[in-house]
VMD Tcl script that draws the C-alpha trace (Angstrom):
set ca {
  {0.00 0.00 0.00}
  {1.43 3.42 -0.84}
  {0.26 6.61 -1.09}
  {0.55 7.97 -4.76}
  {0.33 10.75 -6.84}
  {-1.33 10.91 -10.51}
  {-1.24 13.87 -12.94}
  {-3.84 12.58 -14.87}
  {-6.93 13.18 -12.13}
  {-5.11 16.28 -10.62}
  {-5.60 14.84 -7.10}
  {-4.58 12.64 -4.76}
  {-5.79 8.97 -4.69}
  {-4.61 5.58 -2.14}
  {-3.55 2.29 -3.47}
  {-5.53 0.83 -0.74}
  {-8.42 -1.43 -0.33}
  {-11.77 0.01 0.29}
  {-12.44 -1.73 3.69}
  {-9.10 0.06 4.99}
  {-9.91 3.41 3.96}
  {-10.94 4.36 6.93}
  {-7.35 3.86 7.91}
  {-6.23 6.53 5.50}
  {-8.76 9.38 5.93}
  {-6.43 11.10 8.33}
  {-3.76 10.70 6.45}
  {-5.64 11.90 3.43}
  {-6.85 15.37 5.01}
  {-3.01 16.19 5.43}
  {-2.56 15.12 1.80}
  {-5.07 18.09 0.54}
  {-3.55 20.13 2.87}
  {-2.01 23.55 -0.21}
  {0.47 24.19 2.11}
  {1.97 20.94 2.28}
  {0.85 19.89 -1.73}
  {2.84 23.18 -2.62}
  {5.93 22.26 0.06}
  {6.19 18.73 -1.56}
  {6.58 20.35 -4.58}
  {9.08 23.27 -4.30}
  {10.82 20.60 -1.66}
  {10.43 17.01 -2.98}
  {11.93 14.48 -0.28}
  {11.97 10.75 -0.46}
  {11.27 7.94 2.47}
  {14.76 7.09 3.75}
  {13.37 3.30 4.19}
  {11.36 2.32 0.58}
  {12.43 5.50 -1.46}
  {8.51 6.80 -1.78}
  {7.67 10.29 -2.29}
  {7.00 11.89 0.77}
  {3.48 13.68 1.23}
  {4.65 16.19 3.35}
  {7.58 17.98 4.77}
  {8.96 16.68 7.99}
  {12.35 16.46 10.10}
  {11.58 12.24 10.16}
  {11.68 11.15 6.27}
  {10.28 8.11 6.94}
  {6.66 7.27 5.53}
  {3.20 6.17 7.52}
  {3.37 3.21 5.51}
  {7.17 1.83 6.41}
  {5.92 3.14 10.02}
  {3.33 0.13 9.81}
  {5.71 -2.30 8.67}
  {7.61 -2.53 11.27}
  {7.69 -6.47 12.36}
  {6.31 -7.28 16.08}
  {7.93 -10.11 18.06}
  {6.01 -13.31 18.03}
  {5.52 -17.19 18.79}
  {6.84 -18.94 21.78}
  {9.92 -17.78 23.56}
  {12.65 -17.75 26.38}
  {11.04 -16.66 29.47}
  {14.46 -15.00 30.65}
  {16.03 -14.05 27.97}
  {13.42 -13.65 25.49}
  {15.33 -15.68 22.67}
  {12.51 -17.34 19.81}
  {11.73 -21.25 20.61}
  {12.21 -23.44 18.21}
  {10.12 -26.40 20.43}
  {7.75 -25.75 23.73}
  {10.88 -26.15 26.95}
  {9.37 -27.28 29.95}
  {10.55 -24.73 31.99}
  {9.57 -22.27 28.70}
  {13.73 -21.32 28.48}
  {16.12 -21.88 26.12}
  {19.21 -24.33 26.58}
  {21.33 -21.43 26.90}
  {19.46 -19.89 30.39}
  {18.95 -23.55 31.53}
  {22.89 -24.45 31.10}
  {23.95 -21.02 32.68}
  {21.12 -18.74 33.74}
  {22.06 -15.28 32.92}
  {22.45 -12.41 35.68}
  {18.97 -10.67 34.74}
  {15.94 -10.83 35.48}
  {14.15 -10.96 31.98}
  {14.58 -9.28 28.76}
  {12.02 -8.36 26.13}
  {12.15 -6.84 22.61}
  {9.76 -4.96 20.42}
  {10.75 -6.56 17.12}
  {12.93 -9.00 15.18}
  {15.74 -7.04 13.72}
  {15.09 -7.38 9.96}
  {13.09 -5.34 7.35}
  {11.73 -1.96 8.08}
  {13.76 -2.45 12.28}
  {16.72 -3.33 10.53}
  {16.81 -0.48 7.65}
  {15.58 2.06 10.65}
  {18.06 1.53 13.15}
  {21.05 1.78 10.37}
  {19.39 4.92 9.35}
  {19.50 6.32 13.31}
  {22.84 4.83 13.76}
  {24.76 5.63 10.80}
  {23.07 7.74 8.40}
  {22.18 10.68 11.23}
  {18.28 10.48 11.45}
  {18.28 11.81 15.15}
  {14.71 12.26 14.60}
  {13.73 8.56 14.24}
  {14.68 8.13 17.65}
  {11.23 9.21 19.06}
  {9.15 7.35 16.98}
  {11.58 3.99 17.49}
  {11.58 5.30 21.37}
  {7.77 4.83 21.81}
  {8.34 1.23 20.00}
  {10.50 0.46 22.49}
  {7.81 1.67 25.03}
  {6.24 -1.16 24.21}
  {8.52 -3.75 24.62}
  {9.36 -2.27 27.85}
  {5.74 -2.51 28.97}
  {5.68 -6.55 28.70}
  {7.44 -5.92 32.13}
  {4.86 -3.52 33.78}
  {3.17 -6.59 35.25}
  {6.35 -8.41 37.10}
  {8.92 -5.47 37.19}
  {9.47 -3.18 40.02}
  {6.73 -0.39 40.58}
  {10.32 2.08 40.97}
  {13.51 1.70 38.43}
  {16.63 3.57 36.94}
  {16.34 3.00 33.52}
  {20.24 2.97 32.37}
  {21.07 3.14 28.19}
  {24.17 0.89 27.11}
  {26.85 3.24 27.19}
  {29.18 4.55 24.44}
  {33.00 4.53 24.46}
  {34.06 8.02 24.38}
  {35.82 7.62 21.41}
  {32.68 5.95 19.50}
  {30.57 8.79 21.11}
  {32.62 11.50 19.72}
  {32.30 9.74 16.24}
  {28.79 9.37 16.42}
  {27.68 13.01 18.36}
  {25.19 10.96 20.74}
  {23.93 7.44 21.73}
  {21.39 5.74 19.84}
  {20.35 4.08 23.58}
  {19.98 7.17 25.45}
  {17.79 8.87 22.86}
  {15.47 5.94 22.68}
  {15.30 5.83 26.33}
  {14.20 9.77 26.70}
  {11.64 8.93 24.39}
  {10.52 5.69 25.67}
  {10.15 7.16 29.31}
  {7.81 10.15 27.57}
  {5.65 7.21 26.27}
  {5.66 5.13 29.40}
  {5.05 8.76 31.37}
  {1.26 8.15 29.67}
  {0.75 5.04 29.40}
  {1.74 3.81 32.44}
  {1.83 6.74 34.81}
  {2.04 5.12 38.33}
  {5.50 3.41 37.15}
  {7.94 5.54 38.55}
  {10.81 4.85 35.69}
  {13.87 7.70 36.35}
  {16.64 7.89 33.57}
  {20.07 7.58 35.05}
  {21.84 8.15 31.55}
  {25.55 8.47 33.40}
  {25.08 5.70 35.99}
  {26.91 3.00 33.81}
  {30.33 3.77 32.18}
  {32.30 1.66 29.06}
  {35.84 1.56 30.36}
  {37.70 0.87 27.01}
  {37.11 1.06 23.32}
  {35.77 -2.12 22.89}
  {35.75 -3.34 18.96}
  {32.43 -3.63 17.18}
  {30.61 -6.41 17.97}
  {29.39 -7.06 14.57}
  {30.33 -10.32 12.84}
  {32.26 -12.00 16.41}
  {31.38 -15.03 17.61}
  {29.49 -15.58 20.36}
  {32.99 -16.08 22.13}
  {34.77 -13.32 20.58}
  {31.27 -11.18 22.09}
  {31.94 -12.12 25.44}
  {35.56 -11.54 25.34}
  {35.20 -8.29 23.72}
  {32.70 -6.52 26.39}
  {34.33 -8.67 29.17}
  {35.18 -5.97 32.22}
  {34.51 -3.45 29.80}
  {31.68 -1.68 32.13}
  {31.74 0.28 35.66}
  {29.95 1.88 37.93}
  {30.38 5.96 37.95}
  {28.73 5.70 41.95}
  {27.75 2.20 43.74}
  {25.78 4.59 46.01}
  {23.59 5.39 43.63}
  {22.60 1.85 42.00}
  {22.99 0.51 45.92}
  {19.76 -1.56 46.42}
  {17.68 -0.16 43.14}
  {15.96 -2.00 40.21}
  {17.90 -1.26 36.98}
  {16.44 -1.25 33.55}
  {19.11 -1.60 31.07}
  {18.13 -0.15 27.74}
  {19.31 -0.45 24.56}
  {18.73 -1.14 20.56}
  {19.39 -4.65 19.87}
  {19.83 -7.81 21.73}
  {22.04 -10.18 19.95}
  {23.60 -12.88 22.09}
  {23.51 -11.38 25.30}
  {26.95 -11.22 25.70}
  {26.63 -7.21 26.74}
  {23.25 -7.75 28.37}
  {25.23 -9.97 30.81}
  {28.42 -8.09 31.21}
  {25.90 -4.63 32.02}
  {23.89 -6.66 34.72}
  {26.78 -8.54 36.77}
  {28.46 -5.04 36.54}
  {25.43 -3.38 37.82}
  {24.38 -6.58 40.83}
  {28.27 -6.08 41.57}
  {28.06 -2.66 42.40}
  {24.66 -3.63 44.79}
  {21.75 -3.48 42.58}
  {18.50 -5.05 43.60}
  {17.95 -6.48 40.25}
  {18.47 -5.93 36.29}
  {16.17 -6.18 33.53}
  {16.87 -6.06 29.92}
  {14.73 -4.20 27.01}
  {15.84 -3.46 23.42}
  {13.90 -2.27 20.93}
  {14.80 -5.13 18.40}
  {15.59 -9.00 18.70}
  {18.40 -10.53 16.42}
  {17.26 -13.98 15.01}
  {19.29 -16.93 14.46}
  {19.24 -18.70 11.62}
  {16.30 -21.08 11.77}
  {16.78 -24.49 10.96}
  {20.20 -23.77 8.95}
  {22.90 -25.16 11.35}
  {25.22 -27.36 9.52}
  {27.66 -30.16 11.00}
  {30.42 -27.71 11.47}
  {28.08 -25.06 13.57}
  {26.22 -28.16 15.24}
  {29.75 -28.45 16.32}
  {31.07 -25.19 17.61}
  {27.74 -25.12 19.62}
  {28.01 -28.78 21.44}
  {31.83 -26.99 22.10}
  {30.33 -23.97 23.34}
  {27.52 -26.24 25.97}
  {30.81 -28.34 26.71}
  {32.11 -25.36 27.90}
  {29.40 -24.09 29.99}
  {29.17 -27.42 32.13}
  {32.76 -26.67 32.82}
  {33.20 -23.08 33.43}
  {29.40 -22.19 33.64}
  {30.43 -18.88 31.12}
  {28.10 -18.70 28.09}
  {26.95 -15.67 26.50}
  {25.01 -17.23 23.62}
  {26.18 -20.02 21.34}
  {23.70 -19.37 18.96}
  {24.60 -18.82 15.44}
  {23.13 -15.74 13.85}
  {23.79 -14.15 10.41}
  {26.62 -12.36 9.69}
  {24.77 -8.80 8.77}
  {25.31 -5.80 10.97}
  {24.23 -6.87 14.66}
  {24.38 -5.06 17.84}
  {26.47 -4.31 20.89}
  {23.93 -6.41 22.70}
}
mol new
graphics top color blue
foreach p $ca { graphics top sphere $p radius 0.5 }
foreach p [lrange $ca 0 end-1] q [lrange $ca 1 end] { graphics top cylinder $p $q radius 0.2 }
display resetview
């Protein structure tokens, strides 16, 4: 479905169904709007996501349409960690929690990180649309709201932290400007959660290397002692939410929460706005084996982040 124009009827008309037009008739009085038919034309601007033209002007070139594509997480999953199931588990967790339960409490996500979530979060990340970040922020409202019913009634919600280095870089941090916005979502619709954002509570000690295309090994190495605490005093006996855009294996998810329940927090609790899949059903003999390696090593040293395997595209620090 996309929003069109024709020269041939001088108007505007929807490549929609009739029984959703309904859905459109908002949209549609914007559309007639002169101000914004005359803007479009003296300042034509595509959708970052699908290339469509753009009805009207705005800081967030990103259409309604891509807006409602955005995949929802789905089916049966972990009950700690929130990975997909690919069978019902007794207990309803995955092999990973059951072989070496992780320090958190739970952690939810809004999405899967593919399609519209993946193309979204590259364009906040790396191609400077700052203003995505409110829209993606109240998405990641709702993730965080799967908790409202067994969380804490009083929490510091704490973004994943930026190296200094990969702050300057960037100019700001993707987690901390979802967070503002989720916690303006979550202000309304959940208004006797006291959520308070404590942006500078958790520190990354080092330059750690990008997590993208590590194993699950290299992951855990790589963020390994790589957090701290600016004031235990502060975090002493509180309920953390730990915030951030995509959960991959876990392996910073884990090394955030032990940080944080070292320095005396209460508890930890995880929520990203998107979910990184692994592959389903594609595991050959050579992965089958580097993950029997990877539960080998868990009986013995009880230390695994994730031995998933997950596709090699752009993932997260999570």
């Amino acid at each position: 479905m996309r929003c069109v124009f024709r020269r041939d009827s001088g108007s505007l008309t929807f490549d929609v169904p009739p029984s959703e037009t309904s859905r459109w008739r908002a949209v549609a009085r914007v559309l007639r709007s002169p101000v914004d038919a005359v803007s479009c034309a003296l300042f034509p601007a595509c959708c970052s996501l699908c290339g469509s033209p753009l009805p009207q002007l705005s800081t967030v070139p990103i259409c309604e349409v891509c807006w409602t594509e955005f995949p929802v997480q789905s089916g049966d999953a972990c009950l700690r960690c929130g990975d997909p199931l690919d069978a019902p588990s007794p207990a309803g967790l995955c092999r990973s929690c059951r072989l070496a339960p992780p320090p958190f409490e739970r952690a939810v996500a809004y999405g899967p990180y593919e399609d519209r979530m993946r193309d979204a979060i590259h364009a906040l990340k790396y191609d400077g649309l700052h203003g995505a970040a409110k829209r993606l922020g109240w998405k990641l409202a709702e993730a965080i709201g799967q908790l409202a019913a067994e969380a804490p009634g009083e929490m510091l919600m704490v973004p994943v932290p930026l190296h200094r280095t990969k702050h300057s870089e960037r100019g700001f941090n993707q987690a901390r400007s979802l967070a503002v916005s989720a916690l303006a979502a979550l202000a309304k619709t959940h208004p006797k959660w006291r959520l308070r954002l404590a942006s500078t509570t958790l520190m990354r000690l080092r330059a750690t290397k990008s997590q993208a295309g590590l194993t699950p090994r290299q992951r855990r190495l790589n963020v390994r002692r790589a957090f701290s605490v600016s004031d235990p005093v502060l975090v002493a006996g509180k309920h953390v939410l730990v915030v951030d855009d995509i959960f991959t294996t876990g392996a910073t998810a884990r090394s955030a929460a032990k940080t944080l329940l070292d320095a005396g927090a209460a508890s930890v609790w995880v929520a990203t706005l998107a979910r990184a899949r692994m592959r389903d059903g594609r595991r050959g003999s050579s992965q089958a084996g580097r993950r029997d390696e990877d539960v080998a090593r868990v009986e013995h040293t009880g230390d695994l982040q994730g031995a998933s395997i997950f596709s090699s595209h752009d993932q997260s620090s999570f």
